[in-house]
C-alpha positions in Angstrom: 36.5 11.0 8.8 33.3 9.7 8.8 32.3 7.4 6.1 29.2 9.1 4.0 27.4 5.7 3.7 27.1 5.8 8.1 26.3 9.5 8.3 23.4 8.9 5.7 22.3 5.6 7.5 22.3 7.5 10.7 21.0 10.5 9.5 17.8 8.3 8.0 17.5 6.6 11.5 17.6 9.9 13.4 14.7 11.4 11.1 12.5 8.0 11.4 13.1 8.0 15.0 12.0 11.4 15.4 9.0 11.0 12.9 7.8 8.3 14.8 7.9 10.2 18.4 5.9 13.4 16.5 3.5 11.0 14.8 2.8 8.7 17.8 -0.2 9.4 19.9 -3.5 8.7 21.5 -5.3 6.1 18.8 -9.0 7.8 18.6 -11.5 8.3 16.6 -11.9 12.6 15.4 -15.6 13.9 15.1 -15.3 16.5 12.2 -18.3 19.0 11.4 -19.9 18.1 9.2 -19.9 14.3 9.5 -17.5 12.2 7.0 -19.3 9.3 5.4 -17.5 5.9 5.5 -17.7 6.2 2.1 -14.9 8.4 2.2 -12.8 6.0 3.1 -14.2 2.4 2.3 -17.4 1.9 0.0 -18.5 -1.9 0.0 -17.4 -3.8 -3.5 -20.2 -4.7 -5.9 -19.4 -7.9 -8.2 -15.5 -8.7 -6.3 -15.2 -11.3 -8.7 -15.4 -9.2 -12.0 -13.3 -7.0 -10.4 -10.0 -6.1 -12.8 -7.3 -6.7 -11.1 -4.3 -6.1 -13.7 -5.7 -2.6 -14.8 -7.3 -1.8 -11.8 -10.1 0.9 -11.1 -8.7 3.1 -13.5 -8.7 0.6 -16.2 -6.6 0.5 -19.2 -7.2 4.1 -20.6 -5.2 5.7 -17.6 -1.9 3.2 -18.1 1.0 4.4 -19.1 2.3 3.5 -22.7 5.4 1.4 -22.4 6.5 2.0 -26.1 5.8 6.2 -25.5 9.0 8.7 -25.4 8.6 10.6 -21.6 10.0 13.9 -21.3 11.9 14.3 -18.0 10.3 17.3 -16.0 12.4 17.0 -12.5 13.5 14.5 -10.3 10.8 13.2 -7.9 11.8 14.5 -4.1 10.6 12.7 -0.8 10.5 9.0 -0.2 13.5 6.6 -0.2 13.3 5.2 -3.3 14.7 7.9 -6.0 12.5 8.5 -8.9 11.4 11.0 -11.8 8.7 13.1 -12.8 7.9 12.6 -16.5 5.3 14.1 -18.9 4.0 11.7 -21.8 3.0 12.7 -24.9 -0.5 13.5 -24.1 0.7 15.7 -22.0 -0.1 13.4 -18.7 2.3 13.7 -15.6 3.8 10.5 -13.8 5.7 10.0 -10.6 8.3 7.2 -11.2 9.4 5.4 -8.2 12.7 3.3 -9.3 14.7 0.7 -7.1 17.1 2.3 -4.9 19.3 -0.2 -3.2 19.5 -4.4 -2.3 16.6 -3.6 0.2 14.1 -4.7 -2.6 12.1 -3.0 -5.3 9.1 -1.2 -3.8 7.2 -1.1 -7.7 5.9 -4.1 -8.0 4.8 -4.5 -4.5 3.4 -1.1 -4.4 1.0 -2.2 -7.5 0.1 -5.7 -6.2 -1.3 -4.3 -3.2 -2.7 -1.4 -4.7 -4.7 -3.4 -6.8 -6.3 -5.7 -3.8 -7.0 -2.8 -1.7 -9.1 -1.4 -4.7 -10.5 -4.2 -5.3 -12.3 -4.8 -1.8 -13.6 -1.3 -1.8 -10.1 1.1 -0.7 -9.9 4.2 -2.6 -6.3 3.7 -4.1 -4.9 6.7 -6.9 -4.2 5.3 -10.7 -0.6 3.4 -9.9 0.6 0.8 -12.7 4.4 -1.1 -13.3 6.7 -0.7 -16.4 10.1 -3.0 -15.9 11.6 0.2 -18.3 10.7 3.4 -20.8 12.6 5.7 -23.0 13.2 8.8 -21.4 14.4 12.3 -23.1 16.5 14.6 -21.3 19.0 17.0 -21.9 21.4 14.4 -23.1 18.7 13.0 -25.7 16.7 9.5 -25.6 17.9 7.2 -23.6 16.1 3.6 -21.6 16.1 4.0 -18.1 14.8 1.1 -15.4 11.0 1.2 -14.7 9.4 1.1 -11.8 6.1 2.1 -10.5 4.0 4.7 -12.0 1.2 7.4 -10.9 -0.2 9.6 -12.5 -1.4 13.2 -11.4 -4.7 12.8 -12.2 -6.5 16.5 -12.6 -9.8 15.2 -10.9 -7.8 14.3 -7.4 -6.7 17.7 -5.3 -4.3 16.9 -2.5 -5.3 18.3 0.3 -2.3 16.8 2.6 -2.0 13.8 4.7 -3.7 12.3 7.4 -3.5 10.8 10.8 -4.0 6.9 11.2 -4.1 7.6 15.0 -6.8 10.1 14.6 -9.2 10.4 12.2 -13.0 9.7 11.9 -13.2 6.1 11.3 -11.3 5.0 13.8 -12.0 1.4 15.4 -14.7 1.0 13.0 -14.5 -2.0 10.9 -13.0 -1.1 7.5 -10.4 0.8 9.3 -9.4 -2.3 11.3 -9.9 -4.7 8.6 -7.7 -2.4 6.1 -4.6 -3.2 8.8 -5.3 -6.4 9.0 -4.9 -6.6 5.0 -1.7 -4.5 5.2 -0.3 -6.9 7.8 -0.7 -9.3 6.3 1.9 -8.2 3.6 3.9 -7.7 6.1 3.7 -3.8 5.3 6.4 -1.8 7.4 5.1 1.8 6.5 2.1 2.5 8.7 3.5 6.2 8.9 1.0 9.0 8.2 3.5 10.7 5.6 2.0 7.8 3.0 -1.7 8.9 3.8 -3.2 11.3 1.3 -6.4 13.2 2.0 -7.9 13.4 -1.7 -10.8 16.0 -2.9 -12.3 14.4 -5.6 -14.5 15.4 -8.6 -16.7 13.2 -10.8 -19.7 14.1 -12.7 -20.0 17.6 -11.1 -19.6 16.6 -7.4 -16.7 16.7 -5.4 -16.3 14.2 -2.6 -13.4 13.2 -0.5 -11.2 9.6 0.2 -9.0 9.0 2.6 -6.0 6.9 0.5 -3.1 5.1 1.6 -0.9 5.5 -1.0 3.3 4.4 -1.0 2.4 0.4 -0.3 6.0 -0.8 -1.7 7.5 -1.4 1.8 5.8 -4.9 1.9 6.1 -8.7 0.9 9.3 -9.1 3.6 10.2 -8.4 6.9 8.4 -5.8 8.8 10.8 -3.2 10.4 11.7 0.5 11.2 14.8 1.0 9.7 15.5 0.0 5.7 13.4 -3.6 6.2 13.5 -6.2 3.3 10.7 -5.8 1.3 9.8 -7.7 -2.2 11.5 -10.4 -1.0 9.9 -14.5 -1.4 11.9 -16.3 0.9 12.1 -13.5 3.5 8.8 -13.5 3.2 8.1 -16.7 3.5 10.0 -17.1 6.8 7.8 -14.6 8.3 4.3 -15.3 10.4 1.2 -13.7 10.1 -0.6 -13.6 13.4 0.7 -15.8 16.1 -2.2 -16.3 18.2 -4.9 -14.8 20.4 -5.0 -13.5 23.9 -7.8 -11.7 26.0 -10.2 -10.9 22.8 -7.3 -9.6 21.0 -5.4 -10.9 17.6 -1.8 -10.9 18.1 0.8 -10.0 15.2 4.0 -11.0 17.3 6.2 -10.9 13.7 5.3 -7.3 12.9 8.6 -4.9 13.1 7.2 -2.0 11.8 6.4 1.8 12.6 3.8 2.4 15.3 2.9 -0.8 16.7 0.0 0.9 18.9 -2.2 1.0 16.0 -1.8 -3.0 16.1 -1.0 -4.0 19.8 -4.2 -4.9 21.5 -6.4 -3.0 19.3 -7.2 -6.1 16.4 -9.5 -8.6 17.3 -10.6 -11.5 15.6 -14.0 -10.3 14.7 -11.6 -7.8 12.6 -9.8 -10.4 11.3 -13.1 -12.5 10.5 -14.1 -9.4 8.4 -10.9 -8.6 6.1 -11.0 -12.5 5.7 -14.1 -12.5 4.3 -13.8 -9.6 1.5 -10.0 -11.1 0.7 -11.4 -14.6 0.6 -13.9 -13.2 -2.2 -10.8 -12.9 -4.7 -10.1 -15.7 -7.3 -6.9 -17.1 -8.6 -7.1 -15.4 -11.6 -7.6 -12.1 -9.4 -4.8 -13.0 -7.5 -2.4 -13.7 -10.6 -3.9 -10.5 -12.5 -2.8 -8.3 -9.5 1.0 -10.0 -9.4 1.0 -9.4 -13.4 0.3 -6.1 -13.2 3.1 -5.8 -10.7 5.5 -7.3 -13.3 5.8 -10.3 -11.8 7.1 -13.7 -13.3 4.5 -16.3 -13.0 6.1 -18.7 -10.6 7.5 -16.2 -8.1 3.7 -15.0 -8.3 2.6 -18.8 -7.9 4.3 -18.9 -4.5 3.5 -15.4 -3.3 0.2 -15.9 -4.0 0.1 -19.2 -2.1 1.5 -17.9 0.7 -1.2 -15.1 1.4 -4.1 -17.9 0.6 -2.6 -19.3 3.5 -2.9 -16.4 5.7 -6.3 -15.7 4.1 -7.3 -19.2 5.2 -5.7 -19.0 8.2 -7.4 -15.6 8.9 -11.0 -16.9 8.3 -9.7 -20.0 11.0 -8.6 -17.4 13.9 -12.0 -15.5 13.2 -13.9 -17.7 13.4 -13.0 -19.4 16.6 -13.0 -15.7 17.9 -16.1 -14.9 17.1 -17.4 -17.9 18.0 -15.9 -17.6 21.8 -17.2 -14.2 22.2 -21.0 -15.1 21.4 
């Protein structure tokens, strides 16, 4: 008999596996009628430093109450954390990601980098942390562990996903600096399944932004299949980029799915660039965006101490880079 632990395990890998053969292609830019403005997916930040990074772009007005009653609507499907859908009593749906296994707890993560992305000008949907809520069900009012919430906000359609091998800003320099962010938090998930197309409406006009969304798999070890994420001291073991060879940055730690976007393609002009906008952010920044993740202050101490390293580091390989090439 086959133990249901190993024919889940192997069922995931065969599903990843295959995912990654379907998804895997030719890295090049798409030239859609009528033209996309980079704005869609990057828009350059005005005043970084008064940037808040515990609320976020959304600010405190779209949070979720952590003393409110949610009413279970159904459980959340898709993903591999488990989760809920829940309706507050303003009538707001959430999507609740909770902790699945030892593998680490995606929330937290998930919010941190959220809130940097947004920060340095990447569209990012309103995703906050509780550590727990009250829930009612059909068994009455019970606590139930937190995790990361976002909310279906009526001003942002889905309109699907879309392709990080193909799409219109391809090799220009917010796409290439936004993977050199996400590597170096070690993200694992650079699968087009956490890519959301979003039509979005404000003051009459609809415009669109391209969002990665589902950033939890992070803060670890990169990998395919069920890497550690959330995770100091495996974190902390791990390098950013070990060197440079012919023009191109080289990320010889990184695990994860589809290392074509990241072999070879990266240069240190790139890495100059993401540098630059993350090396805009301030402590306070910094520990406002592990707050909001529910962090306790020292583990965010030495989290945060470790990517100023790699930010410093960053601007040190650019630099030289750049300066060889001119």
């Amino acid at each position: 008999m086959v133990h249901p632990n190993f024919a889940w395990r192997a069922l995931l890998v065969l599903t990843v596996a295959l995912s990654a053969l379907q998804c895997a292609g030719t890295v090049r830019p798409t030239s859609p009628s009528p033209a996309i403005p980079l704005s869609a997916w990057w828009q350059q930040p005005e005043n970084l430093a008064r940037r808040d990074l515990f609320h976020g772009p959304w600010d405190a007005a779209h949070a979720p109450d952590p003393a409110a009653e949610y009413t279970f609507v159904r459980p959340k499907t898709g993903g591999f954390n488990p989760g809920v859908i829940v309706r507050d009593p303003q009538g707001r749906e959430w999507h609740v990601k909770q902790p699945r296994d030892s593998h680490g707890d995606e929330g937290p993560t998930e919010v941190v980098l959220s809130r940097v992305l947004s920060a340095l000008g990447y569209h990012q949907p309103p995703v906050y942390y509780l550590p727990s809520f009250t829930m009612r069900d059909n068994s009455g009012a019970h606590i139930e562990r937190g995790g990361r919430f976002r909310l279906d906000e009526p001003s942002m359609k889905d309109m699907g996903e879309w392709s990080w091998q193909q799409n219109p800003f391809v090799g220009q320099r917010p796409y290439q600096g936004l993977l050199v962010i996400l590597l170096m938090f070690n993200s694992s998930d650079l699968k087009n399944s956490n890519n959301t197309l979003y039509q979005v409406t404000r003051a009459g006009r609809t415009i669109d932004w391209y969002v990665v969304r589902d950033l939890g798999d992070a803060l670890g070890k990169t990998g395919r299949f069920a890497p550690k994420r959330n995770n100091l001291d495996i974190f902390a073991g791990t390098k950013f980029i070990t060197g440079v060879s012919d023009g191109f940055a080289q990320f010889g730690d990184y695990r994860g799915l589809h290392g074509e976007l990241v072999n070879r393609r990266i240069t240190p002009a790139d890495v100059a660039w993401a540098s630059a906008l993350l090396g805009g952010l301030s402590d306070r920044q910094w520990q406002d965006a592990f707050r909001a993740g529910g962090y306790a202050p020292d583990v965010a101490r030495q989290f945060i101490s470790i990517l100023r390293g790699r930010v410093a580091e960053a601007q040190r390989i650019g630099s030289a880079g750049v300066a060889t090439t001119r």
